[in-house]
C-alpha positions as CSV (number, residue, x, y, z in Angstrom):
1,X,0.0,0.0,0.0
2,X,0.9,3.7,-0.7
3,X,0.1,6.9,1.2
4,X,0.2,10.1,-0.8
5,X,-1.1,13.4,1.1
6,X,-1.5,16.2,-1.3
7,X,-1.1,19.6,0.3
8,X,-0.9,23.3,-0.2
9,X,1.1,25.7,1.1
10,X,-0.3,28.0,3.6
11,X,-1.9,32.0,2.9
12,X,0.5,33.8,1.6
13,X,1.5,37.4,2.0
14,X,0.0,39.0,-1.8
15,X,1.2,42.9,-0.4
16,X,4.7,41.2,-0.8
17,X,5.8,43.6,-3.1
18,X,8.4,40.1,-4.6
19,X,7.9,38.3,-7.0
20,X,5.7,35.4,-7.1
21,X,8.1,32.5,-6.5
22,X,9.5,34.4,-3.1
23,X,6.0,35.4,-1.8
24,X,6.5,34.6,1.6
25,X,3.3,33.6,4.1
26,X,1.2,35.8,5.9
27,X,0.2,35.8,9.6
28,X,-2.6,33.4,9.2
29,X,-0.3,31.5,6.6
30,X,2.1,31.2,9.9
31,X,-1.1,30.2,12.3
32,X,-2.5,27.4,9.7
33,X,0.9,25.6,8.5
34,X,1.8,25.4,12.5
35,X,-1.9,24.1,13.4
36,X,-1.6,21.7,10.5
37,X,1.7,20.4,11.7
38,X,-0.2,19.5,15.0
39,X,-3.4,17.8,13.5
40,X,-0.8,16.0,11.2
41,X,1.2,14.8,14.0
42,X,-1.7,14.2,16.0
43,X,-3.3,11.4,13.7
44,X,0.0,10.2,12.7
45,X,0.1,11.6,9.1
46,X,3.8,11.9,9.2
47,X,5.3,11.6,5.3
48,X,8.5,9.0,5.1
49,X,9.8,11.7,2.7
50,X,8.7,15.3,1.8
51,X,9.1,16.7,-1.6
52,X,8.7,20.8,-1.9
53,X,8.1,23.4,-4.5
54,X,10.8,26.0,-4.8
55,X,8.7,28.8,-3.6
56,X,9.4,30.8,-0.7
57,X,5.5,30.2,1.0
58,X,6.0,26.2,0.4
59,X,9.5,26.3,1.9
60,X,8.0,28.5,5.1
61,X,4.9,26.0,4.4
62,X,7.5,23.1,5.3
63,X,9.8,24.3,8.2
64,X,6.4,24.9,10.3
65,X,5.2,21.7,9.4
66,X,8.9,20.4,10.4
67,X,8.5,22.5,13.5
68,X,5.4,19.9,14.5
69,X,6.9,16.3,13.6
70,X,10.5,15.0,11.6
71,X,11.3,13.6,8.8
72,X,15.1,12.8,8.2
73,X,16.8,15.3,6.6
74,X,17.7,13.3,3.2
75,X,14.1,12.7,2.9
76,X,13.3,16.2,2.7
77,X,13.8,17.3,-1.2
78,X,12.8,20.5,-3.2
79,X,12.1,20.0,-6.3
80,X,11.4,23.1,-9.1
81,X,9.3,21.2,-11.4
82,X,6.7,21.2,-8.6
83,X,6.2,25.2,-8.9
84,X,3.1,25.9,-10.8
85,X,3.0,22.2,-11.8
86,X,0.0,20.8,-13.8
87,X,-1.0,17.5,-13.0
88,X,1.2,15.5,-15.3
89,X,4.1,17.3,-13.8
90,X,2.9,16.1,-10.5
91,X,2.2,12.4,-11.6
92,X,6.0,12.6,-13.0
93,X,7.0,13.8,-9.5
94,X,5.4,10.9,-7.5
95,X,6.6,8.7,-9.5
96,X,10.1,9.8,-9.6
97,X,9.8,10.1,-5.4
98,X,7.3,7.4,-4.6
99,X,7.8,3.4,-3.4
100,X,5.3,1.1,-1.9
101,X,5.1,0.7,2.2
102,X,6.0,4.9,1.8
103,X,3.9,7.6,2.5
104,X,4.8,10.5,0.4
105,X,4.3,14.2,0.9
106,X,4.1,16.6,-2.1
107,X,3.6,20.4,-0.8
108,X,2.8,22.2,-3.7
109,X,0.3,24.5,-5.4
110,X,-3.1,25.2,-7.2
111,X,-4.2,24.5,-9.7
112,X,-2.3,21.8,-10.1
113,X,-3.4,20.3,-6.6
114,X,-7.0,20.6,-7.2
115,X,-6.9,18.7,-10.4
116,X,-5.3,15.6,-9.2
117,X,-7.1,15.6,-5.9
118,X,-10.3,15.7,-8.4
119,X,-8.4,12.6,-10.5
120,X,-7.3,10.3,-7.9
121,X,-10.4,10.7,-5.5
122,X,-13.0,7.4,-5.9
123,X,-15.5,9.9,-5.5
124,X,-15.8,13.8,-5.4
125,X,-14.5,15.3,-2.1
126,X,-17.1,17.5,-0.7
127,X,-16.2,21.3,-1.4
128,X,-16.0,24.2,1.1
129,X,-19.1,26.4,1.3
130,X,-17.4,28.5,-1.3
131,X,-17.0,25.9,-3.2
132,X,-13.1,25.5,-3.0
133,X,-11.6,22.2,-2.6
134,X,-7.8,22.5,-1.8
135,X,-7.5,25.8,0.2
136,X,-4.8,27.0,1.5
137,X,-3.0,24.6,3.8
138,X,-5.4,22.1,2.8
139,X,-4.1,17.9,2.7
140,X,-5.5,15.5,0.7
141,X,-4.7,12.4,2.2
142,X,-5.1,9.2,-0.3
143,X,-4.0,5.4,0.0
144,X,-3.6,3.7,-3.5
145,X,-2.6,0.2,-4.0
146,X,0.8,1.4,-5.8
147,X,2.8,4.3,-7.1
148,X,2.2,2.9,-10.3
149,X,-1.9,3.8,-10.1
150,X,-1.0,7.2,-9.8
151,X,-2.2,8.1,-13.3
152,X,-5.2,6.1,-13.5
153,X,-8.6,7.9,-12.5
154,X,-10.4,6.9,-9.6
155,X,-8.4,4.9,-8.3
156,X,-6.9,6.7,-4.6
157,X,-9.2,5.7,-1.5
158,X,-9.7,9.6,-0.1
159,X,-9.1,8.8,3.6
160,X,-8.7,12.4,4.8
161,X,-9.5,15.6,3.6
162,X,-8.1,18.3,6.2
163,X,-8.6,22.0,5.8
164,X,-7.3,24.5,8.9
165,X,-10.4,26.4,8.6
166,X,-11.8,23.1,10.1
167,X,-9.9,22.5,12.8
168,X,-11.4,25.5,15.0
């Protein structure tokens, strides 16, 4: 069995003045990714390894995740094809990253996240009441019966979907 969870990077900080691969996270961004980190811990939704986009939210995204549980430092990879990916780009980097008994962590961005969350999920996960699915700081947790099945519609069980905005 595989584990992927899916997740965004926490709120980030538009009045930046940067550009968009260095917008850093804003004060709720900081509150969510730390609360996440918790619930994560909490359930024992720790990844095996953690693959990041090179933006400067995801990277912040990570370290307050990291702050909340550990993953060993050679599992713990940025990659640049995951900024702005579409969802073939994120099949390629599971598949590059993945390995059965593993569960993998991509921390990346919409709305590349949303469409593969839409793709892999058995059935449609419910939508906020603004009809969002992947918010910010959002994980999609999935269990499919290999890496390979990544590709294939339909086919990830949906055993968690955890937004911050529910955990109040």
């Amino acid at each position: 069995m595989f584990e992927l969870i899916l997740m965004r990077h926490a709120k980030s900080d538009w009045h930046s003045h940067t550009t968009d691969i260095d917008r850093p996270l804003n004060n709720r961004g900081v509150e969510d990714a730390t609360r996440m980190g918790v619930h994560l811990n909490q359930m024992d939704l720790v990844p095996d390894k953690l693959v990041i986009s090179a933006a400067q939210r995801t990277q912040e995204t990570a370290r307050l995740l990291l702050d909340n549980f550990s993953v060993e430092q050679e599992n713990i990879i940025i990659d640049q094809q995951l900024y702005l990916a579409d969802t073939d780009t994120l099949c390629e980097v599971v598949e590059l990253y993945a390995s059965d008994n593993q569960r993998l962590m991509i921390l990346a961005h919409n709305p590349g996240l949303d469409y593969l969350v839409s793709h892999l999920a058995s059935t449609m996960p419910a939508l906020t009441d603004t009809g969002k699915l992947m918010t910010t700081c959002s994980a999609a947790c999935f269990s499919l019966e290999s890496p390979a099945f990544i590709r294939k519609q339909g086919q990830g069980v949906l055993q968690h979907l955890i937004r911050p905005k529910e955990l109040l």
